[in-house]
C-alpha positions, 0 to 999 in steps of 0.5 A: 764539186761534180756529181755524176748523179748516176743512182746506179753507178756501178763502181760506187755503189761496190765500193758502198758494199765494201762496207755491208761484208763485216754484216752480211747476215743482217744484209741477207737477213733483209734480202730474205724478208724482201722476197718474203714480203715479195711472196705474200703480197698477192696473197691477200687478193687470191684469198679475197677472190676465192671467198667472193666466188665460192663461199659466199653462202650457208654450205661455206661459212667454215671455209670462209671463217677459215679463210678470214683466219688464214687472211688475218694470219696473212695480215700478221706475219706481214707486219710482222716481216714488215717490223724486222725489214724495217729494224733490219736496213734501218741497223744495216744503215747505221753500222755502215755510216758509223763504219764510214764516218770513222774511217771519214774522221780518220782520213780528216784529221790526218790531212794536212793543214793545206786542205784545211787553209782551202776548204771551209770547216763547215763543207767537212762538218756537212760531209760527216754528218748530213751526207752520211746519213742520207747514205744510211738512206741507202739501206733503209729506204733506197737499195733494198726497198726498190728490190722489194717494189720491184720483186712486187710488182713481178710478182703481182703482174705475173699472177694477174697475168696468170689470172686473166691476161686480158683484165691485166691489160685493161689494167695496165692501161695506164701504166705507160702514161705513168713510166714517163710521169715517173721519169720526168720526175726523176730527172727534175728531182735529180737537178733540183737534188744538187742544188739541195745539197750545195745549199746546205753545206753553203748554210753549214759553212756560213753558220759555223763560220760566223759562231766562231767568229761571233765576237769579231761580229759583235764587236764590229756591230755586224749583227744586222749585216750578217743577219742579211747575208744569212737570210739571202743565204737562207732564202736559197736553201728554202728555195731549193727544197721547195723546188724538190717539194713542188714536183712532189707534190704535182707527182704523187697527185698524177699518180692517183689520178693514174690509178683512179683511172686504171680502176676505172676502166676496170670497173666499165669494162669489168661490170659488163663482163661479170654481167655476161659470166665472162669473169667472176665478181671475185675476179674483179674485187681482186684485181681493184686490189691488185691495181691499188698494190701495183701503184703503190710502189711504182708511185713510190720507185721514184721517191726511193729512186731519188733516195738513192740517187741521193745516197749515191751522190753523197757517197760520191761527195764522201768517198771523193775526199777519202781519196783526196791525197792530202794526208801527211805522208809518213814512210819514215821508220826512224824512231829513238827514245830520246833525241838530243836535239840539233836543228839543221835548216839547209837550203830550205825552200817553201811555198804554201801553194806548191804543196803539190810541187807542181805550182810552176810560179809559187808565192816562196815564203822561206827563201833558200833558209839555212841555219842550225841550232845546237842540241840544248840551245834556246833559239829566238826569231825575230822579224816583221809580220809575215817574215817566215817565223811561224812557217819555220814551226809548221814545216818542222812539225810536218804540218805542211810539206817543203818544196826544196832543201833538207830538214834534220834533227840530230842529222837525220832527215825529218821525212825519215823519222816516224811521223807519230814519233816526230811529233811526240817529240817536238812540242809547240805552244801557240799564241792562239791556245785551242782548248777543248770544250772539258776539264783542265786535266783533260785539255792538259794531258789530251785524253792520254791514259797513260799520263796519270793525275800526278803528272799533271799536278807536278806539271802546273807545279813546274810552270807556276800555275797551280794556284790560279788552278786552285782558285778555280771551282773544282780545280782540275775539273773545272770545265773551261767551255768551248776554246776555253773562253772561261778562261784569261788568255794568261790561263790558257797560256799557261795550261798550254805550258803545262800541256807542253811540260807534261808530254816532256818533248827534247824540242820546244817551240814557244810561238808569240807566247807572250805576245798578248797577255799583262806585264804580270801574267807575261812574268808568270809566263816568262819563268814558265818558260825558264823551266820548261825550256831548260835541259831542251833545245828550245826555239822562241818566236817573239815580237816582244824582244825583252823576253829574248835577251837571254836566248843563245842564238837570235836570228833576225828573219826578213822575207824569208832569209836570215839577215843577220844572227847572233846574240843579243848583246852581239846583235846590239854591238853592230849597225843591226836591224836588230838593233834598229827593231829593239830601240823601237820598242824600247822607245815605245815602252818609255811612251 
């Protein structure tokens, strides 16, 4: 992904305070501590000045015990202004992340599945976590810190020229010497920046990729082999970050050498003059103070030029993919409280690379498919591997777009329902069953309130699994851990019928349910089925074709097409390929 890299684009950096408007008392809260912080810092070396020249003897000392009152006074209200600056952008900084990151999240799981089949998980976990809060560093220490130093040095020049503008320019000596020092370092920090950040979502990526897959790493004895990819990988983030380390710490050196300088040559050419009366000794203290509070934030511009320029291309990198255009869209209105069910396929055609519709040679998955399921009607599809079944489940459920055809349910047009309402309405039930990382009761009703702890148990009782439930310490309770891996794949097959069950859906979609569990749980499994398919249109895709015989409809699907349809006992009257598929298995179940 290209960066422009630029610290102050304009557009970007607007677009940013978009999100400061519902905040724009702390905001101008911290603009306010900034010019005060901006005013009280010469005040400290105008103070020690007038001391050193006039009340250094027996006739001041009130004066100068006042004085030194009035510094510590001085000390106070800055560390004071200092606190609240830092609470103030540091507060403004996480209100503005947590805005963003939930508008980012929205945006997220609102996509299609399209984006997600193309874009490694981790890239997305980087851009919500580690981009969002180097954005934060915008506030807390880029944006407004820069204003500050800036505002500073203003001030501290204008009152050094003020003073004597000849010792300012002895001075500021020094100081061309350091604006290209300070900009050879942006421009080398900037470079080595982006490659920080690929780093880290290519580590991010790669470490979520191989936990989840930890089981395929173990069970292949792939420990060693991925452990090298991970140091190579591993290597490069280091790499990187030292790079960014290495100009740090050649610049901020140059800086004190810098300074050590610019006092220096002020004290040489200072000394003489305070021997002659030209200038005072207080003069000359003041302005060692002033050098000191003028390297300081130049010295530190460019570290908070580079904050900002990172929070920029963060912001980039985040706002780009709230502009992806990947969401589902959802202009239909169309909403019912019951749908009875009639599925229409007419002339359906899908590519999953032509989501865009401007692919000029897509891979067609589903050919010209057309067929109909009647309201109430258990329907089974039946074919080989990569055939087109479970596409015909992700384009009724919206979760990828078609590229020609039409969809109906109850011969309304799927793109005219409501999306929310459409999928509250059609329900699926995996062979892969996602789990979330909690109790049963809220991996069975999704955190929805408004179904009750009676529903749930009436549900488990429905499809027969409330006595594994109660087996289980705490029962409802009981926490499955992440992807529910304290749980049989059974288990989880049955708690996503039960999931399916609660939510009461006029259509269902059992996807391989079956496909991968024991003869006894599959028996669980297949009156689970019975009862949760009766009453609703119901569409079965299965491998195993003894758990369809009973199915009103079976259609048969190859590359795309329906071959042939009918039912089971039709399909077995005739020469089929259905037959041909069902003999095998039936040759292999006698093995």
């Amino acid at each position: 992904m290209s960066v422009s890299g630029k610290a102050f684009d304009k557009n970007l950096l607007l677009r940013i305070l978009e999100f400061v408007k519902p905040y724009r008392k702390l905001f101008l809260g911290s603009i306010l501590l900034t010019l005060l912080l901006a005013g009280l810092s010469p005040l400290r070396p105008i103070i020690t000045q007038y001391i050193l020249d006039n009340c250094l003897d027996f006739e001041h000392q009130q004066v100068l015990l006042n004085l030194t009152i009035l510094m510590i006074g001085i000390l106070m209200l800055q560390s004071v202004f200092q606190f609240m600056h830092a609470w103030t952008t540091n507060l403004l900084g996480q209100y503005v992340i947590r805005d963003l990151r939930k508008d980012l999240f929205n945006k997220l799981i609102h996509f299609r599945l399209t984006y997600f089949d193309k874009t490694p998980v981790g890239t997305a976990i980087t851009r919500s976590v580690s981009d969002m809060e180097t954005i934060a560093d915008i506030f807390s220490e880029g944006l407004i810190i820069i204003i500050g130093d800036l505002l500073q040095l203003i001030v501290i020049i204008g009152v050094m020229l003020y003073t004597d503008w000849k010792v300012t320019l002895i001075c500021l000596t020094t100081i061309p010497l350091l604006l290209i020092a300070t900009n050879v370092f942006k421009n080398k920090i900037k470079a080595t920046f982006g490659d920080v950040r690929t780093q880290v979502a290519a580590l991010n990526t790669f470490v979520q990729e191989h936990l989840t897959g930890i089981r395929v790493v173990q069970m292949f004895n792939c420990e060693e082999t991925e452990m090298e990819k991970f140091k190579i990988i591993n290597r490069k983030h280091r790499d990187a970050n030292i790079k960014s380390v290495w100009y740090y710490s050649i610049f901020f050196p140059v800086v004190e050498i810098l300074s050590a300088i610019s006092i220096a040559l002020l004290v040489w050419w200072g000394s003489g003059e305070v021997i002659t009366n030209a200038i005072s000794f207080g003069m000359l203290v003041s302005f060692i103070m002033y050098i000191n509070m003028l390297f300081r934030p130049i010295r530190e511009l460019a570290d908070k030029f580079n904050t900002l320029q990172m929070g920029m291309v963060s912001a980039e990198r985040i706002f780009k993919l709230l502009d992806e255009k990947e969401t589902t869209r959802n202009e239909g209105t169309i909403t019912k409280s019951k749908i009875e069910g009639r599925i229409e396929f007419k002339d359906v055609w899908f590519a999953y690379n032509n989501q865009d519709h401007t692919n000029e040679n897509p891979e067609w998955i589903l050919k010209g498919l057309s067929f109909t399921v009647n309201a109430g009607e258990c329907a089974a599809f039946v074919g080989s591997t990569g055939a087109g079944k479970s596409t015909i489940i992700s384009i009724l459920n919206r979760f990828y777009e078609i590229s020609k055809g039409e969809i109906l349910i109850d011969g309304v047009n799927i793109y005219d329902y409501d999306l929310e309402f459409l999928r509250t309405k059609v329900a699926v039930v995996l062979q892969d069953v996602f789990l979330f990382s909690d109790s049963i009761a809220n991996n069975i009703s999704l955190f929805n309130p408004s179904i009750s702890e009676a529903q749930i148990k009436n549900a488990i009782s429905a499809i027969g699994s409330n006595q594994f439930i109660k087996d289980l310490p705490g029962e409802l309770n009981y926490e499955v851990m992440e992807r529910g891996q304290a749980l049989s794949m059974g288990q989880r097959q049955l708690i996503a019928f039960a999931r399916a069950y609660v939510y009461q859906p006029d259509i269902l979609i059992l996807d391989e349910a079956t496909s991968s569990v024991d003869s006894t749980t599959e028996e669980l499994i297949t009156k689970a089925t019975d009862v949760i398919t009766k009453g609703r249109t119901s569409i079965i895709i299965a491998h195993r074709l003894s758990t369809i015989q009973d199915a009103d409809k079976i259609f048969v699907i190859d590359q795309g097409k329906i071959i042939e349809s009918g039912t089971h006992n039709e399909l077995l009257a005739n020469n089929s390929h259905y037959k041909t598929l069902f003999e095998i298995q039936f040759m292999q179940q006698k093995q």
